[in-house]
N, C-alpha and C positions, 0 to 999 in steps of 0.2 A: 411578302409580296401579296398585292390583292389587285384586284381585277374589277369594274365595275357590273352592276346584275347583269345577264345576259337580258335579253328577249324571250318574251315566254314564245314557243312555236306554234305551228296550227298541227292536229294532227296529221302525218304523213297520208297526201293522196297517189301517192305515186310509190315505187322501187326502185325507181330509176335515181342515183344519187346524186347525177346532176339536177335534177329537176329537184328533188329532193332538197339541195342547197340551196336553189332559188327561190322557193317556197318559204325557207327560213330567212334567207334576205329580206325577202318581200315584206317582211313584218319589223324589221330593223328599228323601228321609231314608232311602235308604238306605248312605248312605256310612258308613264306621265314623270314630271320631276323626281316627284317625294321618293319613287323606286327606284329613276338613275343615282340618286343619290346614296343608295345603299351600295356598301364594299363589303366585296364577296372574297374569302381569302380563295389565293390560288388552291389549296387542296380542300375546296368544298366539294361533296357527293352529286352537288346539284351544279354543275361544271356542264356536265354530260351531256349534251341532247341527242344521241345517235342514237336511242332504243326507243323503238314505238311506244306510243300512250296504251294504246288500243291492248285492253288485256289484263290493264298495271292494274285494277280495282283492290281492293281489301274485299274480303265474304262478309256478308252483314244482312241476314233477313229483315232483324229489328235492333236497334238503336236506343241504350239510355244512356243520356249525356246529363250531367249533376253537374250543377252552378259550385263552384268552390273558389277561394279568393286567395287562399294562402299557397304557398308551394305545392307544385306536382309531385317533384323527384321525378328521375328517370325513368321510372313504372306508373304511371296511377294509382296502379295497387303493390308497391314493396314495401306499404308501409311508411315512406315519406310523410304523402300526402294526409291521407284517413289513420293513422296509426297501424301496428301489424296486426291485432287481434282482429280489426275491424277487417285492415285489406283482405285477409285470407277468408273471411266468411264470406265477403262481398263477393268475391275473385269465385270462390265454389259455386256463389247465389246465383249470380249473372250466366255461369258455362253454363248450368243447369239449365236454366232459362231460353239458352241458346241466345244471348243476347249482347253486343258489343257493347261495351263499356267505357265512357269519355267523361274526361272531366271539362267544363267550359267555363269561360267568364265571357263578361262583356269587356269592348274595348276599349284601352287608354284608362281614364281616371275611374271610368263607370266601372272597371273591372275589380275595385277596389271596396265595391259593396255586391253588398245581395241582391237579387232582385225579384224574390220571390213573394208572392202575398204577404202581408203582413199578417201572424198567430192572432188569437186572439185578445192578446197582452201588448199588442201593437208591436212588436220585435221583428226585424227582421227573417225571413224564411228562405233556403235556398230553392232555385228554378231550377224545374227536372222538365227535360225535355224527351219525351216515347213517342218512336220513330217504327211503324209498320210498315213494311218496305214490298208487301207482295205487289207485282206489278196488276193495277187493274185495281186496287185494294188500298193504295197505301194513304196512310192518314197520319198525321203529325198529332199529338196532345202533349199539351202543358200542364205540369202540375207543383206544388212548394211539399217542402220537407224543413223539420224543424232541426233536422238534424242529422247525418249521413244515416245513424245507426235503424236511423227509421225505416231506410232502404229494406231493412231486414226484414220488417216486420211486413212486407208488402206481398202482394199472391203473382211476383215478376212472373212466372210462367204459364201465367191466365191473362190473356192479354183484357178481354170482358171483366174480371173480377177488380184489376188492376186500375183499370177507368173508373168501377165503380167505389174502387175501397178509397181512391185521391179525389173524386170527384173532377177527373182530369178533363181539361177544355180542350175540345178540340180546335185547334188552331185555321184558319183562313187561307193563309200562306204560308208558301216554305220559312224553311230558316237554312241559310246557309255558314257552314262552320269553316273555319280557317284554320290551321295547325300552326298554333304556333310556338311549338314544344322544344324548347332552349333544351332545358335538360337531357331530352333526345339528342336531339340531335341539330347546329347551329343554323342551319339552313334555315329550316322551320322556323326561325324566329327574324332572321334577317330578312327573308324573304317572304314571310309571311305576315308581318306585324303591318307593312305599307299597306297590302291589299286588305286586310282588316278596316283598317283605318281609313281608308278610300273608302270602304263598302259602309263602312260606318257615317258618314260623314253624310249619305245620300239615303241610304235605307231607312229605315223605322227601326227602333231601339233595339226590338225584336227578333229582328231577318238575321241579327249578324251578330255572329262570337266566335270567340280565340275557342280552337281546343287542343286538346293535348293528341299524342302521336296518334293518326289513324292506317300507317303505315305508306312508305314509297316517299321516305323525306327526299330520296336524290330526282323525284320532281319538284321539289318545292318550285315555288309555292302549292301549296295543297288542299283542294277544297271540297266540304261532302257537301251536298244536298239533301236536305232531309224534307220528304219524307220518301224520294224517291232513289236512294242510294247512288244517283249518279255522282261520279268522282271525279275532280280534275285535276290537272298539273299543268305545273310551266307556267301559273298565272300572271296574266298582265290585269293590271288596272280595269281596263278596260273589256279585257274578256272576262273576268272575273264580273264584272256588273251583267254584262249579256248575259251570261251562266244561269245569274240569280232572274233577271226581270224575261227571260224567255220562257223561263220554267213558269214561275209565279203569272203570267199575262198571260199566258201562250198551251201552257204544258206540253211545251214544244223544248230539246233538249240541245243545247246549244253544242256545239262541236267544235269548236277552238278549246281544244287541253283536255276533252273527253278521256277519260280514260276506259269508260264503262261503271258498268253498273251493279253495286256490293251483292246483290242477289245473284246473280250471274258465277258460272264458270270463266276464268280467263279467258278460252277460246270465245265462247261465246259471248264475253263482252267485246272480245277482238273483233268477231263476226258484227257485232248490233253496228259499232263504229263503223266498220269499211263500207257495211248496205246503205248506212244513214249519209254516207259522205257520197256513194253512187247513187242514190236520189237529188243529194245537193245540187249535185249538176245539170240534173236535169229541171231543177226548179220547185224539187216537191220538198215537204217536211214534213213527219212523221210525230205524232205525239206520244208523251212518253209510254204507254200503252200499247200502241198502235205497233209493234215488233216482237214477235215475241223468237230469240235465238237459241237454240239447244246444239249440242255441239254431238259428232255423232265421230265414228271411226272411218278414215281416210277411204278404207274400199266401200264401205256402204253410202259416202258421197259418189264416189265414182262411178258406181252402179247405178243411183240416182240420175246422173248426168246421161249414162247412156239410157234407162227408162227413158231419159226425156228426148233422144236421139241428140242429144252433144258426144260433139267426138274434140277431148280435152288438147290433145295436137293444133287443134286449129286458134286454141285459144292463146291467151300470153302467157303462159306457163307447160308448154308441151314436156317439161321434164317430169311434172309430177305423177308418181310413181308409190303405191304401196310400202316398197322397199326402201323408203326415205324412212329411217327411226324418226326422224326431227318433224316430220308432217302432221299435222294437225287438221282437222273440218269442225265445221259446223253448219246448221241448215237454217235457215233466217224466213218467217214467216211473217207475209205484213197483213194488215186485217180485212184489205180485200179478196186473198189469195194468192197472191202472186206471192212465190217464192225465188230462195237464192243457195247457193251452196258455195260457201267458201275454203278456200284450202289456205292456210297460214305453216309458215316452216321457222323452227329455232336456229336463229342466225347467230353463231359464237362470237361476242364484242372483245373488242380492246379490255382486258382487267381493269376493272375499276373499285373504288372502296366503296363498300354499301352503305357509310357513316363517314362523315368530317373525320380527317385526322387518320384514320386510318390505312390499312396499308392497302395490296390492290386482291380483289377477290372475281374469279370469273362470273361473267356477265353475259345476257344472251338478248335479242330482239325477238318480238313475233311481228314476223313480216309477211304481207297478204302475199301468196304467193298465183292465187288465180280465185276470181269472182264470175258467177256464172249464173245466170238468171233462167229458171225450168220454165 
């Protein structure tokens, strides 16, 4: 049995499940052809859409993503892909480093070459793509490798040394990556290969590549921004392009499929989401910069609220409570001053598989559960 793609959703501005519903209706049609046209089996992971975005990010200060053309494998590094002598050095190189590891191509046929400088022998080179993600700070460079093993030989935990030793370019614009990691997991590939291919099709050669799993296949489609970590899911066509030309035009972070932000803690990418969508309303945008969320414990929000004279009763969550285990905060700061403290609670979902194919494994939402401005 298969089913066609869903709709990607906007993320949840409300907790009200009716309204909730209608919000995902309301988006019913935006998908363009080439994505209605993908069949989704019925037990795909990415079925789901009752768990918020806000929160789902992967951790990722900094970002190296290596151009490779042959098979992934399941791992990037089990040895598949680079061999196992290679993967397990690499695999040590990169933790050390503190740095996430991806392998990418370009889409469709291009994916099928290299596209790194040409060596001096005029041979093809692979593109390596280094990704600084401090907020305030963060910078994209490009640079070629004549061969993975080269990886090794690079000073990865000098981010200075590492520019200097590749002669790496720094890049103009983002690049945005798409997962489209079959061997993970089938979503990623079904659902992610259209929006590639859209994004390809409009972007510059550059802006847009396939990568392998960066974690949260049961959003697919799934996409990172680099150089600024933000992450999406549920992509449509069309919000998948917004994603990319808001950031890149703007450095403004688009909010249809947000998940937050790889530097961030969950809560606090939960937190950036809910403040950035209660500006929305009011007509403001915030640049990717312009926020910065830390996430703090449940009674020392509380305490904050009455410093500020809020008495939380009167707000839309008069149950929140200390003695909630499932409660969460964090405290949201925009660069004028004005602050927010949010409280978010773990909502227990229907069992679902964390993978295609598989069986059902418990599942949880972070749902805002009160937003409150000091």
């Amino acid at each position: 049995m298969t089913e066609s793609c869903t709709p990607a959703t906007p993320e949840p501005r409300t907790s009200d499940p009716s309204e909730l519903k209608n919000l995902r209706a309301a988006h019913a049609d935006e998908l363009s052809s080439r994505t209605r046209a993908t069949k989704i089996p019925a037990d795909s992971c990415s079925l789901y859409d009752d768990e918020a975005l806000g929160g789902t990010a992967g951790r990722a200060t900094a970002w190296l993503a290596f151009e490779h053309v042959g098979q992934w494998g399941r791992d990037v590094l089990d040895g598949s892909a680079l061999g196992e002598e290679l993967s397990g050095a690499l695999g040590e190189a990169v933790s050390q480093a503190g740095l996430k590891f991806l392998l990418i191509r370009q889409v469709g046929r291009a994916g099928r070459v290299l596209h790194g400088a040409p060596d001096a022998s005029g041979n093809p080179t692979h593109r390596v793509l280094y990704a600084l993600c401090t907020p305030g700070e963060e910078k994209l460079y490009s640079f070629s490798v004549s061969a993975p093993e080269q990886l090794l030989e690079l000073p990865l935990g000098n981010p200075q040394e590492l520019i200097q030793a590749t002669g790496a370019e720094l890049m103009d614009s983002p690049a945005i990556l798409v997962c489209t990691h079959s061997k993970r997991d089938r979503c990623c590939a079904l659902r992610g290969r259209p929006i590639a291919a859209h994004l390809a099709d409009i972007l510059p050669g550059n802006a847009v590549w396939e990568c392998s799993h960066t974690g949260g296949h049961r959003f697919a489609p799934v996409g990172i921004m680099l150089p600024t970590g933000y992450t999406y899911g549920r992509l449509s066509e069309p919000s998948a392009l917004a994603a990319y030309l808001s950031l890149a035009g703007r450095a403004i972070p688009s909010l249809h499929g947000l998940r937050g932000r790889s530097t961030d803690t969950p809560v606090e990418q939960a937190a950036e989401v809910a403040v950035r969508l209660e500006l929305e309303k009011k007509g403001e945008e915030v640049t990717s910069g312009g926020l910065v969320s830390r996430e703090t414990s449940a009674a020392e929000a509380l305490n904050a609220l009455r410093e500020a004279g809020i008495n939380p009763a009167t707000g839309p969550s008069p149950e929140l409570s200390t003695e909630n285990p499932t409660l969460e905060a964090a405290r949201v700061t925009l660069h004028d001053g004005r602050a927010w403290v949010t409280f978010f609670e773990r909502v227990t979902l229907e069992p679902r598989p964390n993978s295609c194919g598989k069986g059902p494994a418990d599942a949880f939402s972070r749902e805002l559960r009160g937003l409150y401005q000091l």
